[in-house]
N, C-alpha and C positions, 0 to 999 in steps of 0.2 A: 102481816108480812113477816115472813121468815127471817131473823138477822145471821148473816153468816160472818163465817171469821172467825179466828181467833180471838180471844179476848185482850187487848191491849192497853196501854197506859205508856203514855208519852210525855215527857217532861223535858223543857227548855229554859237553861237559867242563865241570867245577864250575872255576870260575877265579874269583879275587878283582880286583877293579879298584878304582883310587882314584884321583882327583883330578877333571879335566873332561876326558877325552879324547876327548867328542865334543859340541862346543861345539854351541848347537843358536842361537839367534836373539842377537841383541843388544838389550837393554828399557832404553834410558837409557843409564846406563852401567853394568849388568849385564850380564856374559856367561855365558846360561844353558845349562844342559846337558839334553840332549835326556832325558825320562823320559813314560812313560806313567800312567796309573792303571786300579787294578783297579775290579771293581763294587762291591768292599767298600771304598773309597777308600785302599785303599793307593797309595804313592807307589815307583814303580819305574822307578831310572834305566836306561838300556840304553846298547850301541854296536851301530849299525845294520850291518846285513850289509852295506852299502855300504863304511862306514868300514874293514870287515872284510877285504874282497875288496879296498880300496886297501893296506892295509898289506902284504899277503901281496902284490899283484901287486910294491910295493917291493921287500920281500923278493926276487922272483925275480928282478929287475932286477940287484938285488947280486950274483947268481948267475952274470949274464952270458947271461939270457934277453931276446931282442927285445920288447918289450912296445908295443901298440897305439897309435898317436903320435893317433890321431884324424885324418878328414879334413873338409872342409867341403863340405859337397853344397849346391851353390846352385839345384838344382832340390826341394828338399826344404823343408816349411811350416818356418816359425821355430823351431817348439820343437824340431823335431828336425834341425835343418841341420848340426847337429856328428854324423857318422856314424862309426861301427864301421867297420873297415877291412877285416873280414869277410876275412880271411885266417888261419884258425885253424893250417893248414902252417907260418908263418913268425912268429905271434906266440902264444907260451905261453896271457896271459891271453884271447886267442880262442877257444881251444881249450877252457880250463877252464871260463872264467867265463861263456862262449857270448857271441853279439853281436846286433846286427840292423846291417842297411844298411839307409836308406831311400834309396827308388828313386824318387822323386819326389811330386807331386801323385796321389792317388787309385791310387798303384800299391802293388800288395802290397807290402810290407818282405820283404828275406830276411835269416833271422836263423836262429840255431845255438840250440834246447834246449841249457842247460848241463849239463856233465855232473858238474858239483861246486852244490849252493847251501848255504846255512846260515840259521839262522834269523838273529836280534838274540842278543848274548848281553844277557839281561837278569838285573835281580834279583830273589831267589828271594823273596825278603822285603821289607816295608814299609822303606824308608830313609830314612833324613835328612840331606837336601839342606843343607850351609850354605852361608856367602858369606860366602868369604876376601876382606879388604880389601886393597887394592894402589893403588900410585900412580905415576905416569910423571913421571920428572922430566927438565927438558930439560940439555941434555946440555952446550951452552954457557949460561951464566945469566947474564939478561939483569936487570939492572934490575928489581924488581918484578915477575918470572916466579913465578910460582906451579904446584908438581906439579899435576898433573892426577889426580884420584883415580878408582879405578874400582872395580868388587865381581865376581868368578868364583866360582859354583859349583860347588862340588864335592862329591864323595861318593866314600864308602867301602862295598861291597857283593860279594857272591858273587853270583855269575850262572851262567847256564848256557847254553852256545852247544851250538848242533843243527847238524850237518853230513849231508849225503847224497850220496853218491857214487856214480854209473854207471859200469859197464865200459866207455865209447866214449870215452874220454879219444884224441886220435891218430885216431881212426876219423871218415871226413865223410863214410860213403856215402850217408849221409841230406841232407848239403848239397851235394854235387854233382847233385843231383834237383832243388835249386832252382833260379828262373828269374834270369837274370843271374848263376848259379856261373862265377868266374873256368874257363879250360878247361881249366887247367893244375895245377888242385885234384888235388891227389890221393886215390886214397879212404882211404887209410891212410898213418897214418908208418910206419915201420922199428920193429917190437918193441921195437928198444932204446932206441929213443926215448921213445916210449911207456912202457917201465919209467922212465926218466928222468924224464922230467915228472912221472909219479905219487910216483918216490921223492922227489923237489925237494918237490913238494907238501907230502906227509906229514912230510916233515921239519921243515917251516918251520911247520907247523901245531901239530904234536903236541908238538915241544922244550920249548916254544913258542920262534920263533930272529923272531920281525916284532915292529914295534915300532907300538903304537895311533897314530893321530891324535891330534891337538892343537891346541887355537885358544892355550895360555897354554906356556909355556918348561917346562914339566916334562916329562921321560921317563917313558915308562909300558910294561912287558912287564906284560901277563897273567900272574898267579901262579894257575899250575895246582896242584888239588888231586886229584884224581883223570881218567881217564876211561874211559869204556865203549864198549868196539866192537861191532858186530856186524858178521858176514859170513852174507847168507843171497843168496836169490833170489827177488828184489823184497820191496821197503820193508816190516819189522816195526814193531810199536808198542813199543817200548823208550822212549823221549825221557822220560817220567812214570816212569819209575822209579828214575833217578838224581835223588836229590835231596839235600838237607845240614841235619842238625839242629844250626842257630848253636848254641842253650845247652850240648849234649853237645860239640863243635866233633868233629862224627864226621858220615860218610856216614850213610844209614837203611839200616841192614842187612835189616830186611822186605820194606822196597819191592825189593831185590836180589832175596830172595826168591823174594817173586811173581812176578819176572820170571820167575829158574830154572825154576820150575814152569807157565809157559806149555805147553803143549801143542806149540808150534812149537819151543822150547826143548830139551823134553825126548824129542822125536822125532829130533833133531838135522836138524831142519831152519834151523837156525843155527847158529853158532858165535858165541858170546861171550864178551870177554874184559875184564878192566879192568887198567891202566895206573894205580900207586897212586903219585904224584910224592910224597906229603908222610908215606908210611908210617900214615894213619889207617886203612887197614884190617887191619891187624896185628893180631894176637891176638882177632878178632871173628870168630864165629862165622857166615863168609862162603860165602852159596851157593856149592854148584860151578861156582864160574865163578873161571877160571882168572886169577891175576895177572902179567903178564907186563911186560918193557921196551919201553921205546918202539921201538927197534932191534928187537925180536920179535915186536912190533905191524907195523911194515910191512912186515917178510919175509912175514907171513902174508898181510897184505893183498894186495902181488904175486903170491903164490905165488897165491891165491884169483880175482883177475884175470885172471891169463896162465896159469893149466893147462887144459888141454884137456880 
C-alpha cells in the first residue's frame, strides 16, 4: 500500500517553567505575565511560540548561523514596513521558521510555509499567579531619593509545548515559483546542510541548550520532564496524550496507552518514541513505545527524513 503525505515528525514535551519569562503588558507598576483562561476559569500561564522561535533562533546565532537582520520596505502600509529578508539560502531562521516579504501596496506578500511551528508551551493545570515585590533604588543617592517600588508576576507550572515538523527544511522549490524569488534562489541546499540545520535544531530543542525570555534579571532553561516523538506521514493526533498527573508527580500511563493502540499506531504506520529526562517512567507499566536518548531521538529523526 501506497503511503502518502508528507514526511513528518511531531514532538510533545511536558517541561516545568518558573518565574516571568514572558513578560506580557505593564498595569501601573505591575509587570504581568502573559496567561490565558479556560471555560472552566482556570488560570493558565503560557510562553508564546513567538518567545519560543526567539530563544531558539538565539541559540543558533551562538552556533555561528546568519540570522535575519530585517529590512525596511518603504513601499509597504505601516504595520508591515519591517520585512523578512526572504532569503531562506543564506539565513537559518528563514528557512525554519519560514518569512513573508511584503511587496508593497495591494501586492501579494511572498512568504515561505514554515517548515518547523509549535504551539505555546502552556499549563496543563489551574495555576497561581503571585506578585513578587521588588524596588529600584538609584544608584548615586541623592538627598531625599526614595527606591522606586514595583510588583512582577510570576508562576511556577508544567506545560506542554507542541512542535511539527516538515521534511523541506533546505528545500525552496515551492519559493522559487514565487513572484519577486531572488534569481539566484536556489531549489535546494546541499544534503549536508540540510542534515545540519535539522541536527542544530533538534539539539537546541530537545537538550533543551536556549535560554526563555525575560522582562525581570532571572535565567530560565525549561526543565524538561519527558518527551514524545512520532515519525509518520503526515500529521497524527498524538499532542492529547501526553499529559502529567501533579499529585502522583508521574506521566499518565493510559493516556500512553490509547495512543499505542491507535490503529495507525499499531499498523506501524508511525513510529513512536519517548525521551524520559527525569526517569519517571521507570518501573511503570509503559506501552510499547520505545524509551530512547536524545542523541537516539535525532539519528532517527535524520535517518527518517533523508532515506529514500
Amino acid at each position: 500500500m501506497e503511503v502518502k503525505g508528507r514526511k513528518a515528525v511531531q514532538i510533545s514535551i511536558l517541561a516545568r517553567v518558573y518565574g516571568n519569562v514572558n513578560a506580557d503588558e505593564v498595569i501601573g507598576t505591575r509587570i504581568t505575565l502573559k496567561k490565558m483562561y479556560s471555560t472552566a476559569g482556570e488560570v493558565l500561564p503560557f510562553v508564546s511560540s513567538r518567545a519560543l522561535k526567539y530563544s531558539i533562533r538565539q541559540a543558533l546565532k551562538e552556533r555561528g548561523y546568519d540570522i535575519d537582520p530585517f529590512v525596511e520596505n518603504p513601499d509597504a502600509v505601516e504595520a508591515l514596513r519591517l520585512s523578512d529578508t526572504g532569503r531562506p539560502d543564506k539565513f537559518v531562521d528563514n528557512d525554519l521558521f519560514g518569512y513573508m516579504v511584503t511587496r508593497g501596496r495591494r501586492e501579494q506578500a511572498r512568504r515561505r510555509q514554515a517548515p518547523i511551528s509549535f504551539s505555546y508551551l502552556r499549563a496543563l493545570r489551574d495555576t497561581s499567579v503571585v506578585a513578587e515585590f521588588a524596588a529600584r533604588f538609584p544608584r548615586q543617592t541623592a538627598t531625599g531619593s526614595n527606591p522606586v517600588p514595583f510588583e512582577v508576576e510570576v508562576a511556577d507550572f508544567i506545560g506542554r509545548l507542541n512542535c511539527l515538523i516538515y521534511d523541506y527544511i533546505g528545500d525552496f522549490t515551492e519559493d522559487k515559483k514565487q513572484a519577486g524569488a531572488p534569481s539566484d534562489l536556489p531549489a535546494q541546499l546541499p544534503i549536508e546542510e540540510r542534515k545540519k540545520r535539522l541536527k542544530d535544531f533538534l539539539e537546541i530543542l530537545l537538550t533543551p541548550s536556549y535560554i526563555l525570555p525575560r522582562r525581570t534579571n532571572s535565567l530560565n532553561v525549561p526543565e524538561y520532564y519527558v518527551a514524545l516523538i512520532s515519525l509518520s506521514h503526515g500529521a497524527m493526533p498524538i499532542y492529547q496524550y501526553l499529559d502529567y498527573k501533579l499529585q502522583e508527580e508521574t506521566i499518565d500511563i493510559e493516556k500512553l496507552n490509547m495512543l499505542a493502540n491507535l490503529d495507525a499506531i499499531k499498523n506501524k504506520k508511525a513510529n513512536i518514541y519517548l525521551i524520559d529526562y527525569k526517569g519517571i517512567a521507570k518501573g511503570l507499566q509503559l506501552a510499547p513505545i520505545p524509551i530512547i536518548t536524545v542523541q537516539e531521538a535525532i539519528q532517527n529523526i535524520l535517518a527518517f527524513f533523508f532515506s529514500v
